[in-house]
C-alpha positions in Angstrom: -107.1 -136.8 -199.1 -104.1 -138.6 -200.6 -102.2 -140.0 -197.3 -99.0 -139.8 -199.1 -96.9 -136.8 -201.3 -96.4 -139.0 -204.2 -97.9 -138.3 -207.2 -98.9 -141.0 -209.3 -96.4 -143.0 -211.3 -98.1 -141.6 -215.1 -98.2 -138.5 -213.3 -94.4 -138.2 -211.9 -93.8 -139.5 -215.2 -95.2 -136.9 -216.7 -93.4 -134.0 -214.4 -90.1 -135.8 -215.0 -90.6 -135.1 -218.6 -91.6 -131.7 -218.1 -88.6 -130.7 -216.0 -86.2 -132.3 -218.9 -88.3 -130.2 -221.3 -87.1 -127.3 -219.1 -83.7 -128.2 -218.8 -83.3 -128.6 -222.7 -84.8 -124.9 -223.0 -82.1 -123.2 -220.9 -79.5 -124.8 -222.5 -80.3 -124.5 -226.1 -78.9 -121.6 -227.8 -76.5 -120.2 -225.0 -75.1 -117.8 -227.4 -78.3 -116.1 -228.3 -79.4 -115.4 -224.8 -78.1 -112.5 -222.3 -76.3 -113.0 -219.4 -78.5 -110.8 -217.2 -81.7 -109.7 -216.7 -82.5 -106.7 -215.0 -85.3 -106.3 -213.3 -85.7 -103.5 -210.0 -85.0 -105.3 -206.7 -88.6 -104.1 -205.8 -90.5 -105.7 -208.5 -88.6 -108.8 -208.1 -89.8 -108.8 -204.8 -93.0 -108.4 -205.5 -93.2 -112.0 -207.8 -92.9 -113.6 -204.3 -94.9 -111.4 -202.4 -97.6 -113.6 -201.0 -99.4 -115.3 -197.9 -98.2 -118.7 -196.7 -100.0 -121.4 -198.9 -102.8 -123.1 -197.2 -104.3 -125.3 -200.5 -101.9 -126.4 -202.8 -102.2 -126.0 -206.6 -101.4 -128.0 -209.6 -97.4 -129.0 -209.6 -97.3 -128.3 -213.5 -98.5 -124.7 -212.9 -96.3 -124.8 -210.1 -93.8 -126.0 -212.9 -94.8 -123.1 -215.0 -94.9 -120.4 -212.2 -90.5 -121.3 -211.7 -90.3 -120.9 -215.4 -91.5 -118.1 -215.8 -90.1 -116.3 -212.8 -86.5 -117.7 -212.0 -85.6 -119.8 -214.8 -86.4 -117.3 -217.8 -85.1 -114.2 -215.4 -82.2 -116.2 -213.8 -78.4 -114.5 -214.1 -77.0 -117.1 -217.1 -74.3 -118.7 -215.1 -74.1 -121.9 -217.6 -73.6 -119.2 -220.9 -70.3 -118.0 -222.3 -70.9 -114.3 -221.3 -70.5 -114.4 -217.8 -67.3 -113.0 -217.0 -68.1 -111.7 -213.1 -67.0 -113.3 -209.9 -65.6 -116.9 -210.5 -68.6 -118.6 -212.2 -67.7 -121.7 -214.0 -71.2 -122.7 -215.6 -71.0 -126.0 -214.7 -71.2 -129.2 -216.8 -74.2 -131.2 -218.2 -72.9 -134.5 -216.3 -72.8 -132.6 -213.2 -76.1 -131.5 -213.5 -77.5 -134.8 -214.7 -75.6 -136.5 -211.2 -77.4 -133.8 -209.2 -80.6 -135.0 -210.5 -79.7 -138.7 -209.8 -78.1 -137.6 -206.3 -81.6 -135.8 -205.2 -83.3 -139.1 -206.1 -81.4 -141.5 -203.6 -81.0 -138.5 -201.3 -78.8 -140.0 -199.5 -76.8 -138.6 -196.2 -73.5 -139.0 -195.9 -73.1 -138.1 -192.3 -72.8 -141.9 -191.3 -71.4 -144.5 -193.4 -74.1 -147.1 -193.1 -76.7 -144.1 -194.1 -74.5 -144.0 -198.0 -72.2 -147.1 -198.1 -71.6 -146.2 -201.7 -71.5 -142.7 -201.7 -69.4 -142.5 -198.5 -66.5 -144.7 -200.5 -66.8 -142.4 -203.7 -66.0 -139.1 -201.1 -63.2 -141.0 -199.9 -62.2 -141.5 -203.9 -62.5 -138.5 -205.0 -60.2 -136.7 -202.2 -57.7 -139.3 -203.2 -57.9 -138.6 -206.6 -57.9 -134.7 -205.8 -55.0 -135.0 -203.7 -53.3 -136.6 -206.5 -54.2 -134.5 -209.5 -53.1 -131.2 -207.5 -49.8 -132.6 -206.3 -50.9 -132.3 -203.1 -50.7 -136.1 -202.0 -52.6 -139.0 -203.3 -52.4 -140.3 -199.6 -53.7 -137.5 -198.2 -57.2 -137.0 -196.2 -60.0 -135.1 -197.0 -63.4 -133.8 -196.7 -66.5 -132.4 -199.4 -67.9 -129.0 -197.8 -69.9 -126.2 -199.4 -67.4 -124.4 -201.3 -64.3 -122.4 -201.0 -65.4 -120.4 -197.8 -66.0 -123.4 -195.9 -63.0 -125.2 -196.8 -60.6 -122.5 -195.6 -62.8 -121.9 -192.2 -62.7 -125.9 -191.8 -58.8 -125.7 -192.6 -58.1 -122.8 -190.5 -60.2 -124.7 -187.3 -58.2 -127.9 -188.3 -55.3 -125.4 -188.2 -55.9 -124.0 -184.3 -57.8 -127.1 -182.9 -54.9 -129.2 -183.4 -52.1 -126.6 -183.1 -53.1 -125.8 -179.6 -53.9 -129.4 -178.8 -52.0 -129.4 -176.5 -53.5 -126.2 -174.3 -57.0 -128.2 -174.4 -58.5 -125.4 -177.4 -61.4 -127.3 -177.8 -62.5 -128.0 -174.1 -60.9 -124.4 -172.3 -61.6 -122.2 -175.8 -59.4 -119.4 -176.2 -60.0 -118.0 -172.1 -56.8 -117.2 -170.7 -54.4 -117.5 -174.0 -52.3 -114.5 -175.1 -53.1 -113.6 -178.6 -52.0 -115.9 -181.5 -51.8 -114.4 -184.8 -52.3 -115.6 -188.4 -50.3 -114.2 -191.5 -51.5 -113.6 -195.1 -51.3 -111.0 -198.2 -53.2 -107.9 -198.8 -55.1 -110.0 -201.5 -56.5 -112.6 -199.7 -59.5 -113.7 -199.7 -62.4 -112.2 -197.7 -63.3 -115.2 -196.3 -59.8 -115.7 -194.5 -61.0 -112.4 -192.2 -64.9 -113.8 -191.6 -62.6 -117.3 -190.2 -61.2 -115.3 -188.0 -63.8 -113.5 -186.9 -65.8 -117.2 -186.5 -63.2 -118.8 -184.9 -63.1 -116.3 -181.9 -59.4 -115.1 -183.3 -60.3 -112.0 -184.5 -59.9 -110.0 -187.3 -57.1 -107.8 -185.5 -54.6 -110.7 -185.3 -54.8 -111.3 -189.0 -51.5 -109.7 -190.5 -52.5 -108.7 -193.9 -48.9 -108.6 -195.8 -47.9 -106.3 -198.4 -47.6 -107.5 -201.8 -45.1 -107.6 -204.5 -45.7 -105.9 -208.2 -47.1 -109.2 -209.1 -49.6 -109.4 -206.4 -48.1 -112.2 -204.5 -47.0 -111.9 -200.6 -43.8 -109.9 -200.1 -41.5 -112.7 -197.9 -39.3 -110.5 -196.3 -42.4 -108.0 -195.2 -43.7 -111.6 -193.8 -40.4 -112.4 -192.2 -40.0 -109.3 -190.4 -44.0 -109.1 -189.3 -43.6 -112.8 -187.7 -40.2 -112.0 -185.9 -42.0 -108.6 -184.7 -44.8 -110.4 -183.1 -42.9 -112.6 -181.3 -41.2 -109.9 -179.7 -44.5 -108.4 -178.5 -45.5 -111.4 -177.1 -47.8 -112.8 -179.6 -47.7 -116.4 -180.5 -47.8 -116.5 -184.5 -49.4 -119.6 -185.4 -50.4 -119.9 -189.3 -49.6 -118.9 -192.5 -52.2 -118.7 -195.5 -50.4 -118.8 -198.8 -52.8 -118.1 -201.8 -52.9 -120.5 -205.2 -54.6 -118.1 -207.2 -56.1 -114.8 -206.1 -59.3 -113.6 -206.8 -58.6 -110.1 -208.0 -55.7 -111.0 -210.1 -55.1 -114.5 -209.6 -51.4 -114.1 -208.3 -50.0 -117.8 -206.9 -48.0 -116.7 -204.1 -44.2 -118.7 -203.6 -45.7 -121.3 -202.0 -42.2 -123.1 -201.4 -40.7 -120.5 -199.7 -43.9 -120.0 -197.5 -43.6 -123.5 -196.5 -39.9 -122.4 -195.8 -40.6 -120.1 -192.9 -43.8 -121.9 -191.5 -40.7 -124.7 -190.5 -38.7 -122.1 -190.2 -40.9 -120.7 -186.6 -43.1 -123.9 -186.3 -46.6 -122.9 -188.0 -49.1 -124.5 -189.7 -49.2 -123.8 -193.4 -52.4 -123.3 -195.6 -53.5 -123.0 -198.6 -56.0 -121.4 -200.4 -56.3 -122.8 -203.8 -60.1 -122.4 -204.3 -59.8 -120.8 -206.9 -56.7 -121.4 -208.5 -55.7 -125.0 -206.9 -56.9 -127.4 -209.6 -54.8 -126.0 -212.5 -51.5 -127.2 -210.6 -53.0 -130.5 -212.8 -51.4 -128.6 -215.6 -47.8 -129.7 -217.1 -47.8 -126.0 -217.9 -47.6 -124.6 -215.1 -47.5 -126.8 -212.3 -43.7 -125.4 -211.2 -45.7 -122.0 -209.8 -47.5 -124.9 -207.3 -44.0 -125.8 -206.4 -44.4 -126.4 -202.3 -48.1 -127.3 -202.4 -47.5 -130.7 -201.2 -45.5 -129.3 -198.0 -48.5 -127.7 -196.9 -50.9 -129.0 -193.8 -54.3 -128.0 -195.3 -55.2 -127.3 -198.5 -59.1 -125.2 -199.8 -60.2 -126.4 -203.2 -63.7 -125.6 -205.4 -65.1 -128.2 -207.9 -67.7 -125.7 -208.8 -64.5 -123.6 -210.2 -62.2 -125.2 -212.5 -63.4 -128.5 -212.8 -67.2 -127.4 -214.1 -69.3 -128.5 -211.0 -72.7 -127.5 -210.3 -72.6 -125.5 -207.2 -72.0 -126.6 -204.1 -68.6 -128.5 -204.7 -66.3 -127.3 -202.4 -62.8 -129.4 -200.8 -60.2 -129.5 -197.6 -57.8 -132.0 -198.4 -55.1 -132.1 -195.0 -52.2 -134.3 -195.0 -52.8 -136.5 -192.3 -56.9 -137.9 -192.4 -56.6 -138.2 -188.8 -56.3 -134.7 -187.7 -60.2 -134.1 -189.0 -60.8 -136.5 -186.5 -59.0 -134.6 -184.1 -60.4 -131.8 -185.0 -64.1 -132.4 -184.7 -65.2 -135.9 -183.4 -67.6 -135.6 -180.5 -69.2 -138.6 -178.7 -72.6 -139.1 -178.9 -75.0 -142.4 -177.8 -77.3 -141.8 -181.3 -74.1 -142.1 -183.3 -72.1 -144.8 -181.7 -70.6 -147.1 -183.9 -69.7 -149.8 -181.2 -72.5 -152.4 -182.7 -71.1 -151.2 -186.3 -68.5 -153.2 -188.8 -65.6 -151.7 -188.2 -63.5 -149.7 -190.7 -66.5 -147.3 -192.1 -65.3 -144.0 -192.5 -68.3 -141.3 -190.7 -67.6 -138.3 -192.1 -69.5 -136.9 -189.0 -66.4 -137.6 -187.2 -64.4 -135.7 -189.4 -65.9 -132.4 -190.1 -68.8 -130.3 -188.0 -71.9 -131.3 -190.3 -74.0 -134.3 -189.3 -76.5 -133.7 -192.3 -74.3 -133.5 -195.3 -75.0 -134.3 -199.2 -73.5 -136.5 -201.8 -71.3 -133.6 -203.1 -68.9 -135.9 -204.3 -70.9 -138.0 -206.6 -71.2 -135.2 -209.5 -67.2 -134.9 -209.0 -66.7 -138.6 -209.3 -69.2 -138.9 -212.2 -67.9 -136.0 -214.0 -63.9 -137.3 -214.0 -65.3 -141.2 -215.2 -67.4 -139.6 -217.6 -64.7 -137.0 -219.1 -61.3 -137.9 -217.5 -58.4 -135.7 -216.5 -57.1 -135.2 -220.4 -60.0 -133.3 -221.6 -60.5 -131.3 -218.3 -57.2 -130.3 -218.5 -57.6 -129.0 -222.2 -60.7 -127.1 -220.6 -58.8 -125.8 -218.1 -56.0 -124.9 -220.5 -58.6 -123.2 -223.0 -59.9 -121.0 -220.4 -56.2 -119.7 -218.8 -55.5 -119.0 -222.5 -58.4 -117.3 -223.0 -57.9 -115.0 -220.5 -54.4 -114.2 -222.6 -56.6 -113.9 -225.7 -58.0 -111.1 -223.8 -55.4 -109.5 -222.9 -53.4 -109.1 -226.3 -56.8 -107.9 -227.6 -56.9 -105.4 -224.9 -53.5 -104.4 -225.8 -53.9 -104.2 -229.4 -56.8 -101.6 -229.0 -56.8 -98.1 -228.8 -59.6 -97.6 -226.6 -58.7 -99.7 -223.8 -55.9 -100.3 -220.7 -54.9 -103.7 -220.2 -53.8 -103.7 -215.9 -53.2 -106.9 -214.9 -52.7 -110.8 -215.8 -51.8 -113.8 -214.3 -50.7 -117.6 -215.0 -54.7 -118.0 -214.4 -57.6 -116.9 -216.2 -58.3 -113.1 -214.9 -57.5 -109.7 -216.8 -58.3 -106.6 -215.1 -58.2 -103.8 -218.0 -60.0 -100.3 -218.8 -62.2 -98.9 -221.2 -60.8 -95.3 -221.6 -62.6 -94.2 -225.0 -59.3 -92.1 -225.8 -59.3 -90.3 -222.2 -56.5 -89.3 -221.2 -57.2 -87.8 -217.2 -57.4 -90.4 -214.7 -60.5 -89.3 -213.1 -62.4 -89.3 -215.8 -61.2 -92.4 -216.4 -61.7 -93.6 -213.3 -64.9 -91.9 -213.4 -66.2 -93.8 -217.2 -65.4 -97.6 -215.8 -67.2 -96.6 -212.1 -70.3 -96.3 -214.3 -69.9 -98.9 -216.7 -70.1 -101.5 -214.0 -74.4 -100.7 -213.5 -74.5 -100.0 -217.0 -73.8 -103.3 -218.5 -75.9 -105.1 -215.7 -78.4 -103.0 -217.3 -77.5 -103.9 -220.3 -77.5 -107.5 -219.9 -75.8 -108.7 -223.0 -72.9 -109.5 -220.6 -72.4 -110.0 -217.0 -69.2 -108.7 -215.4 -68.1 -106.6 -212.5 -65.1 -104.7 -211.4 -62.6 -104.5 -208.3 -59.4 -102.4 -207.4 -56.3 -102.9 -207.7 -53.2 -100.1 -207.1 -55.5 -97.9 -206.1 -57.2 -98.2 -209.5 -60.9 -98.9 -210.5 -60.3 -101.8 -213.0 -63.1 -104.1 -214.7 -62.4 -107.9 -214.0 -62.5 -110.6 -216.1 -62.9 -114.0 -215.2 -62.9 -116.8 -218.0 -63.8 -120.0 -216.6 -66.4 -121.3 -218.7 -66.1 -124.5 -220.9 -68.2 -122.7 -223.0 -66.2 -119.9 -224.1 -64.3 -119.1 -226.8 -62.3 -116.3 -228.9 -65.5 -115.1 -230.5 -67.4 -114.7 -227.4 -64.2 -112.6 -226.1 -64.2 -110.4 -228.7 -68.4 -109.7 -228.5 -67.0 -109.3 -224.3 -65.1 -106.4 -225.9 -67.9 -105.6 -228.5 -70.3 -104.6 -226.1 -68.2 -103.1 -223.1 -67.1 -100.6 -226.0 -70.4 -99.8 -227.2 -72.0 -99.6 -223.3 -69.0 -97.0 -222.6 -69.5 -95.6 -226.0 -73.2 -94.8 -224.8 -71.8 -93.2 -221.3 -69.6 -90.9 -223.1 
C-alpha cells in the first residue's frame, strides 16, 4: 500500500488536466444551457444512496461520477438566466484564485500560519472600506458571507456596548431587556442574530416602512422613546443598504442621526446592496454610511466572487479585539515578532480560509473601473426590465429600486386579483420545472410578486427579454 495520498506527479498531472477539461465544459456556451435542472428530491437522493466506502476506486471515475451527477445537474449559478435569490455567478479570476488558494491551503487563523495572505486580508478591508465610503482607515474582518457578517457585527455591537456590565464574562443573567431596532424588510438573518446572541427575537422592533420600502423614522423615533419608558434599554439600530425583496437603501444619515441622538450603536447591512455606494451614480443614497459602527458586506454579491466572500468592516480594528480575543497557552504570541495581526484575536474562528485572496486577485486583475461598469450594467438592467414590464400588456411592473431588483406580474390580461394572485403562485414551481430560467418570487404589500434579481456580469438586454420570453410562455401554458 502507497504510505502516502499523493498520486504520482504524471498522474496528478494528468487529473489536473482533467478537472480544467471540466471547468472549460461548464463554461462554454452559457447561453445555450438551462438554468435548472429538475430532478424529484427522491431520485436525487437516491445518486448518493450508498454504504460508507471501504476500497477506494479510480479518482478519474471518481472524476466522472461528480460530472455526471452534480456538475451536469447543478442549478447554473455562473449563466445569465438565473434571476432568483442574489446569485452573482462569480468571475473566472475568482475561481482560478480558489484553485490556487486550495493549493497552499493556507490558515489564516495565526499570522505566522499565512504571512502573505494574512497582509492581503488586512488589504483588502482597507481597500473595501475605501471603495464603499465607509473609511479607508477602518478595521475589518473576511467571514462566510452576509449572515455572518451581521451576527459578527451585531456581537461586536453588544460585547462592546455593555462592556462595561462584564457581557462577555456575566452573559445576559440579571440585565433588563435591551432592544434592537430595524424595518419590516430586513433581512432574516438580523432575527436568527438575535435569537444566537441570547437577545431574542421579541426585543427586535421590526419598523414600519415607507411607500418606498425604507424604515419610517418617525415610527422608529416614537418605538425607541416608548421603550425607554417601559424600561427597556434600546441599544442598536440596523439600517439596511439595499433590501433583499426590493432593494430599498434606508436614510442612512438620518439613522445615524438618532443612534447619537439616544446613544446606540449603528449598523449596517449592506450585503447586498453596500458595494454599489462605489458608484458616482448613486453614492448620495449611501449618504451616512461612514458614521456608522459596523458595516455587513458580500464579495460573492456585487463584486462577482465565488462563494464564500463575505465582510465586517467596524470603524475602530480594535473593538474586534475587544470583542473576541481569548487567551490561550497554544496561541500565545509572546515568543512571536511583534506587530502580526491573528485574525483569531479578532473574530470567533480559529480555522479560517484565504477568503481574501480571490477578492484581492480579482480587483489587481480587473480594477475598480470595469467592476463598476459591471455593477452599473446590472442596476440598469434591472431598469431594462422594468420599462419592458411596463411596455407590455400582459404584465404588472410592482416595484424598483436604485439597485438591481424588479418585482412584477405576469397577469395574461386578468383582471381579478386572485386569479392573479392565483396564476404567479403557480408559475413559481412551473418554471423550476421548466428550467429554462431560474427565479423565485416573494411578497410585498400583501401581494404575490415574482423577483428579479440581475446581478450577473453575464447578462444582458437579450437575455432579459428571453427572462420575459419564457415567463410568458410558462404562464401562457398555466392558463
Amino acid at each position: 500500500m502507497n504510505n502516502s495520498l499523493d498520486f504520482t506527479a504524471k498522474h496528478f498531472a494528468e487529473l489536473l488536466n482533467k478537472t480544467s477539461d471540466l471547468v472549460l465544459n461548464q463554461h462554454a456556451n452559457m447561453e445555450e444551457k438551462k438554468a435548472y435542472h429538475y430532478y424529484p428530491q427522491a431520485e436525487v437522493e437516491a445518486w448518493f444512496d450508498e454504504n460508507l466506502p471501504q476500497n477506494g476506486m479510480a479518482p478519474e471515475l471518481v472524476l466522472d461520477l461528480f460530472k455526471d451527477k452534480v456538475m451536469d445537474t447543478a442549478t447554473n449559478n455562473l449563466g445569465p438566466y438565473m434571476y432568483a435569490y442574489v446569485m452573482a455567478g462569480g468571475s473566472q479570476m475568482s475561481l482560478l484564485a480558489e484553485k490556487l488558494t486550495a493549493t497552499i491551503n493556507q490558515n489564516v487563523g495565526k499570522w505566522h500560519l499565512g504571512p502573505a495572505v494574512s497582509e492581503i486580508e488586512k488589504r483588502v478591508v482597507q481597500w473595501t472600506g475605501e471603495l464603499t465610503t465607509f473609511g479607508k482607515n477602518c478595521g475589518g474582518v473576511m467571514v462566510s458571507g452576509g449572515s455572518a457578517a451581521n451576527l459578527a457585527g451585531l456581537t461586536v455591537a453588544r460585547n462592546i456596548f455593555f462592556e462595561k456590565h462584564k457581557i462577555r464574562e456575566k452573559g445576559l443573567f440579571a440585565m433588563k431587556p435591551f432592544t434592537v431596532y430595524a424595518s419590516t424588510e430586513v433581512h432574516g438573518c438580523v432575527d436568527k442574530s438575535m435569537e444566537e446572541l441570547g437577545i431574542g427575537t421579541d426585543q427586535l422592533r421590526k419598523i414600519a416602512v415607507n411607500e418606498d420600502f425604507t424604515i419610517n423614522l418617525e415610527a422608529l423615533k416614537k418605538a425607541i422613546e416608548e421603550d425607554k419608558t417601559a424600561g427597556f434599554t434600546p441599544f442598536c439600530i440596523v439600517g439596511t443598504a439595499g433590501t433583499v425583496n426590493t432593494g430599498a437603501i434606508d436614510d442612512l444619515s438620518a439613522l445615524s442621526a438618532i443612534a447619537k441622538e439616544h446613544d446606540l450603536w449603528f449598523h449596517i447591512d449592506g450585503a447586498y446592496g453596500g458595494l454599489p455606494a462605489c458608484l458616482d451614480s448613486i453614492q448620495g443614497k449611501y449618504k451616512g454610511i461612514e458614521q456608522a459602527d459596523s458595516l455587513a458586506l458580500d464579495f460573492h454579491k456585487w463584486m462577482y466572487q465565488t462563494f464564500e466572500a463575505g465582510c465586517l468592516l467596524v470603524n475602530d480594528f480594535s473593538l474586534l479585539q475587544r470583542t473576541y480575543y481569548k487567551r490561550a497557552s497554544y496561541l500565545d504570541t509572546k515568543l512571536e515578532e511583534q506587530g502580526r495581526t491573528n485574525f483569531n484575536e479578532h473574530y470567533f474562528q480559529l480555522t479560517r480560509n484565504a477568503k481574501a485572496v480571490k477578492v484581492w486577485m480579482s480587483l489587481k486583475t480587473y480594477g475598480m473601473q470595469k467592476l463598476r461598469a459591471m455593477i452599473q450594467k446590472d442596476i440598469d438592467l434591472a431598469r431594462y426590465l422594468a420599462n419592458e414590464v411596463e411596455k407590455a400588456g400582459d404584465f404588472e411592473l410592482k416595484s424598483t429600486s436604485h439597485l438591481a431588483v424588479t418585482c412584477f406580474r405576469y397577469t395574461n390580461g386578468l383582471t381579478d386579483e386572485s386569479a392573479i394572485e392565483v396564476l404567479n403562485r403557480k408559475m413559481i414551481p412551473a418554471l423550476e420545472r421548466d428550467g429554462r430560467v431560474f427565479i423565485t418570487g416573494t411578497t410585498i404589500n400583501n401581494q404575490f410578486v415574482i423577483r428579479a434579481c440581475l446581478i450577473n456580469h453575464r447578462m444582458n438586454e437579450g437575455t432579459v427579454d428571453y427572462l420575459l420570453k419564457v415567463v410568458r410562455a410558462v404562464g401562457d401554458s398555466l392558463i
